[in-house]
N, C-alpha and C positions, 0 to 999 in steps of 0.2 A: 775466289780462293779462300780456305778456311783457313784461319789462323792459326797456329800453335794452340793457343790457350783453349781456342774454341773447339779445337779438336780433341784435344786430353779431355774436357769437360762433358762431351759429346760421347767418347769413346767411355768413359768412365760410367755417364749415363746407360748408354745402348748395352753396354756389358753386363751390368744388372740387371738392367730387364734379360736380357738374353739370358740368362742364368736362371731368373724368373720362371722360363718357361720349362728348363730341366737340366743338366750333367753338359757339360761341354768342354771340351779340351782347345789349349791354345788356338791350334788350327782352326777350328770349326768357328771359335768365338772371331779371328780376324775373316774368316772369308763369308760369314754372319753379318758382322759391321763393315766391311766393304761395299756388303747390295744396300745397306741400310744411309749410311755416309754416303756414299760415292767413291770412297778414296780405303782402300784395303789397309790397314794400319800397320807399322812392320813388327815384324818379335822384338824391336827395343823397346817398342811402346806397349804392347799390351802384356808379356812377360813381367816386366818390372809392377805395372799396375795390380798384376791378379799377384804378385808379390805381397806389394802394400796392400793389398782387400784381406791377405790370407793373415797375415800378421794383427790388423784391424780385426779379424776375428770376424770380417763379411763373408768371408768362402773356407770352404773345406777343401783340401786335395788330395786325391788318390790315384794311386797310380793301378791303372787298368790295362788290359793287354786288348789293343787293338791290330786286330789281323796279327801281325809279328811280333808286333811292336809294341813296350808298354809306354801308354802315354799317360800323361798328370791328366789327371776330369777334374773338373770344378764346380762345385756345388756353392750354391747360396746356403748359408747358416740361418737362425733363427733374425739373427741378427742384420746382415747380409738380406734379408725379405721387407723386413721394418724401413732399412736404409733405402734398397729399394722402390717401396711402396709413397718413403717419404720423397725422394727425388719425384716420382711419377707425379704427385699431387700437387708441388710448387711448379713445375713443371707445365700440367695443367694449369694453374692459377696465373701463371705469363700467359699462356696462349689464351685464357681468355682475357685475360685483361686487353690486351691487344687487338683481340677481334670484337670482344662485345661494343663496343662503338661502332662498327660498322655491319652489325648485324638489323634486320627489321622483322618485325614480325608480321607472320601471314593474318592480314585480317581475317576469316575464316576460321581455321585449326589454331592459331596462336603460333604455331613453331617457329622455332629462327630459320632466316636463312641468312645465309653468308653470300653466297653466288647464283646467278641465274638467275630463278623462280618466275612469275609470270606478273607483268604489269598490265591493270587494264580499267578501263574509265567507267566507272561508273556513278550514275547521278549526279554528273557531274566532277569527281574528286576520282584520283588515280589511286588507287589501292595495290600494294602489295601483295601475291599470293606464292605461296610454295608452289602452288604449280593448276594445272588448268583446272581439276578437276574441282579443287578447293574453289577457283573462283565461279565452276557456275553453280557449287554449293550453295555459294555465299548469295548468291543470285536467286536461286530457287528458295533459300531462306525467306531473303526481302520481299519474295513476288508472294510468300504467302502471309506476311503479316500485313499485307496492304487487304 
């Protein structure tokens, strides 16, 4: 279950990026971060939020005529892109701090891998590989420097 806090911070996240990617009206922005969360956020929460974005001076809003109806769209401002950009990159910076410890690299190509890849014995010593073809790379390599 997600927490209150962690949900506001989540929502607050997912919202700017989603905004990131172009114009989006209340609606779109909750049933956007519902497939994204799991959990559809109600108009008390994200209403109030694109509020405090608009006043913060992170969004723009305009009212457009959708189908019948005019609805508020919201735009990320200049500002509103920087703030976004900076969430994405701290962001970034937790999840790798979090995973770079459990990542290895393919003897072979060098790349990380997180999950899977292919373990296999050679000369003796288990080598990590991103995947098969890397290790009989790595194999054809050593068969010609002998």
């Amino acid at each position: 279950m997600v927490e209150k806090t962690q949900f506001t911070s989540l929502t607050k996240f997912y919202t700017l990026q989603l905004l990131k990617d172009g114009p989006m009206h209340g609606y779109e922005i909750m049933e956007e971060l519902g497939k994204k969360i799991g959990k559809k956020p109600s108009p008390g929460q994200i209403y109030p939020l694109l509020k405090n974005f608009k006043r913060s001076g992170l969004v723009r809003q305009k009212v457009m005529m959708v189908g019948e109806r005019g609805k508020k769209v919201y735009t990320l401002t200049k500002d509103g892109e920087t703030a976004a950009t900076r969430m994405m990159n701290s962001f970034s910076d937790i999840v790798s701090a979090i995973l770079e410890p459990r990542l290895t690299k393919c003897a072979h190509c060098g790349c990380k891998v997180y999950e899977g890849g292919h373990r296999e014995q050679i000369e003796g010593k288990t080598l990590m590989f991103c995947c098969v073809h890397c290790a009989h790379s790595y194999k054809r390599h050593l068969a010609t420097r002998r």
